[in-house]
C-alpha positions in Angstrom: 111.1 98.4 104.9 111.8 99.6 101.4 108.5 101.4 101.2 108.8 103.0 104.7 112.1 104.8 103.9 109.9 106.5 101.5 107.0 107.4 104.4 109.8 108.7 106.6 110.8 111.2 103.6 107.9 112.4 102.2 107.0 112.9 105.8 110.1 115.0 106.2 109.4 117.2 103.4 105.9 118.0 104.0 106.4 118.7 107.4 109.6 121.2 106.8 108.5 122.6 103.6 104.6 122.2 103.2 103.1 123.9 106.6 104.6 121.7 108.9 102.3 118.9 109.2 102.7 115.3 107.9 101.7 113.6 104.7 100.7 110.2 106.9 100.7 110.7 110.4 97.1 111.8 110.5 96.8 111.3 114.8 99.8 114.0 114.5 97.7 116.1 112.4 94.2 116.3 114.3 96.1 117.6 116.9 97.9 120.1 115.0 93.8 121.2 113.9 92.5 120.7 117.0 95.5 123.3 118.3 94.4 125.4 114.9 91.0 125.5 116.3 91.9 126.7 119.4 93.5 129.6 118.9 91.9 130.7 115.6 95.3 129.7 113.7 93.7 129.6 110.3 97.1 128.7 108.0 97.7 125.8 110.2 93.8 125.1 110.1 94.0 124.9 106.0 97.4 122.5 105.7 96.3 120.2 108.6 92.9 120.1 106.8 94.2 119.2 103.3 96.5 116.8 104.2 93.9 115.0 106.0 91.5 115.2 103.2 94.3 114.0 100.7 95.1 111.1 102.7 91.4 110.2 103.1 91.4 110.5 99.0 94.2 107.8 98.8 93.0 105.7 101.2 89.1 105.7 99.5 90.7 105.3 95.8 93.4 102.7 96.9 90.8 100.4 99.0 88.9 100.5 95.7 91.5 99.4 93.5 92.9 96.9 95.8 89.4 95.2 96.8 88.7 93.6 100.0 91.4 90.7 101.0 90.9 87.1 100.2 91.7 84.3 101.9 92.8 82.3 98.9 94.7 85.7 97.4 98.9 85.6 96.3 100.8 86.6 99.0 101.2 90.0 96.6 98.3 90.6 94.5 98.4 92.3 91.5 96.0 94.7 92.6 98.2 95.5 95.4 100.7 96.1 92.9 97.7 98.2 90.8 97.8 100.7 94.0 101.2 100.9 94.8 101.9 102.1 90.8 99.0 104.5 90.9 100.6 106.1 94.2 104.0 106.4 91.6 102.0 108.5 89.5 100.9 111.2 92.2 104.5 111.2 93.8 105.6 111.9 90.2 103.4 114.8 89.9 104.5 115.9 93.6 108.1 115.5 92.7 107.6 117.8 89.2 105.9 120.5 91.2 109.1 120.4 94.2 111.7 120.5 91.6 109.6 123.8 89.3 109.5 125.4 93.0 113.0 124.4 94.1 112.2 122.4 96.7 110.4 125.8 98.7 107.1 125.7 96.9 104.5 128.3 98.5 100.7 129.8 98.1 98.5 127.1 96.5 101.4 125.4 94.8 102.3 124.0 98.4 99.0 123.4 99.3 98.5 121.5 96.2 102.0 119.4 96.7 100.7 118.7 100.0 97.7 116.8 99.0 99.3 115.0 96.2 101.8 113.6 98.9 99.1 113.0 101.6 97.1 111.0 98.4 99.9 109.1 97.7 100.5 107.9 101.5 97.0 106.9 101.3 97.3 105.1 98.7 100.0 103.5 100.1 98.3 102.6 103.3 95.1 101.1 101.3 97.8 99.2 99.3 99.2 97.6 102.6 95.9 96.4 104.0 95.1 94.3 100.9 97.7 91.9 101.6 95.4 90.7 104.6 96.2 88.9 107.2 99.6 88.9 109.0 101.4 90.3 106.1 99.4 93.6 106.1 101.9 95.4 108.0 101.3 99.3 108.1 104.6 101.4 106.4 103.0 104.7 107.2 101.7 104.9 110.7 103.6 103.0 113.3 102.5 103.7 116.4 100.7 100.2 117.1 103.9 98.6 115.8 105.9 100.8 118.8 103.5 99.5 121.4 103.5 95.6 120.0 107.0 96.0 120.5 107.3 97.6 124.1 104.3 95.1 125.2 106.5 92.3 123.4 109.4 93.2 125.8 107.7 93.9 129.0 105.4 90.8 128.6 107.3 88.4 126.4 105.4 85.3 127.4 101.7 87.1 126.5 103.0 88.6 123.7 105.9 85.7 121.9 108.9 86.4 120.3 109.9 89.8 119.6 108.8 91.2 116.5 112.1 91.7 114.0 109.9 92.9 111.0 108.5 95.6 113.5 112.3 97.1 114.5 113.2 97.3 111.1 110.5 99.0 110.1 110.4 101.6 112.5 114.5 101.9 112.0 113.2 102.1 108.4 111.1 105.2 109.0 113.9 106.9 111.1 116.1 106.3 108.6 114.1 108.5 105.6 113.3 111.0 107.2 116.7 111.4 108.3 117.7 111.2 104.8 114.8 112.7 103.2 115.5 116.1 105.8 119.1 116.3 104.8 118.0 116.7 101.0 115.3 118.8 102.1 117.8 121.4 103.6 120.8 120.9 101.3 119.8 119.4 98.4 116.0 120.0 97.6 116.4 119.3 93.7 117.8 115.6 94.4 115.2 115.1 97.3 112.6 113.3 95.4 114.8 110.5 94.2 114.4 108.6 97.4 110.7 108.3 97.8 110.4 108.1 94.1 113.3 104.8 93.9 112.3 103.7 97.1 108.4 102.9 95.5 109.9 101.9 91.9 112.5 99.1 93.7 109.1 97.9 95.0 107.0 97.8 92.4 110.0 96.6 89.5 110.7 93.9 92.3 106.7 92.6 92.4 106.8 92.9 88.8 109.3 90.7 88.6 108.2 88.3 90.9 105.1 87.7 89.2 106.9 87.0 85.9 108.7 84.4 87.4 105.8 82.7 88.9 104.0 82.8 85.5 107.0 81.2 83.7 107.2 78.9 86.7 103.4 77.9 86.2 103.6 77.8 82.0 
């Protein structure tokens, strides 16, 4: 949930401020290029294209740091962990270049902010598919968790119980980008605080976890 907050902003920002497309939602952004194609719209053409690429980048680079899931793996792996800090590092950079701009960054500054956040989601999406299994529960796109739930309801003797974890998560994303677009508009030099302690809560928390398992296990 903590994580998704942070989708749900940068998503804001990068779709008010950076050629209004979106850092994760990459079904969303085909269409936008597919509707760039169309009519020869070549600004929305170049933003739907990098943000594409970027989040292709983050999804390659994370996949490789996290490694393929294990069935005998910690229910957080370091290397999940590994990811998750590497995608701090771009959202720092992304957050430098927003506050030297103002929070209205244009030309190839915004282009570059724009793949630096769409890295960064990828890497968050890489980092939440090496958890495996049941735990590997997506925080940037969400639309098979908004059909689990409407099938859940419809059908809830095919489809059990339904699924908390998914309302919260979705609330979750609602939730930032409601936040994330107030800063946008009003208050573009705090903006960046919510993805950025929205990720460092996450990984300080793992962190800490893992401490106490090791003195647990000593």
């Amino acid at each position: 949930m903590i994580l998704t907050v942070g989708t749900g902003a940068v998503d804001a920002a990068t779709f008010i401020r950076l050629g209004g497309v979106f850092s994760s939602v990459v079904t969303g952004n085909l269409v936008l290029l597919g509707y760039a194609i169309s009519g020869l719209i070549v600004d929305v053409a170049l933003h739907t294209i990098v943000a594409v690429a970027g989040y292709i980048l983050g999804v390659a680079v994370g996949t490789r740091v996290t490694g393929p899931p294990k069935e005998d793996m910690p229910i957080w792996p370091v290397r999940v962990t590994m990811a998750l800090m590497l995608e701090f590092a771009f959202l720092i950079l992304f957050s430098t270049g927003w506050v030297l701009t103002g929070g209205r960054p244009d030309g190839i500054v915004a282009f570059a902010l724009l793949a630096l956040a769409a890295v960064a989601m990828g890497l968050q999406s890489a980092a939440m598919r090496g958890l495996g299994g049941h735990a590997a529960l997506s925080t940037t796109y969400l639309t098979g968790t908004l059909t689990g739930l409407v099938a859940a309801m419809l059908m809830p003797r095919q489809s059990g119980r339904l699924d908390s974890r998914g309302i919260a998560i979705l609330a979750a994303l609602t939730s930032g980008a409601a936040i994330g677009s107030l800063l946008v508009v009003n208050a573009p030099a705090v903006y960046p605080v919510v993805p950025l302690v929205m990720l460092g809560s996450v990984i300080a928390a793992a962190a800490i976890r893992r401490a106490r398992e090791s003195r647990d296990s000593s």
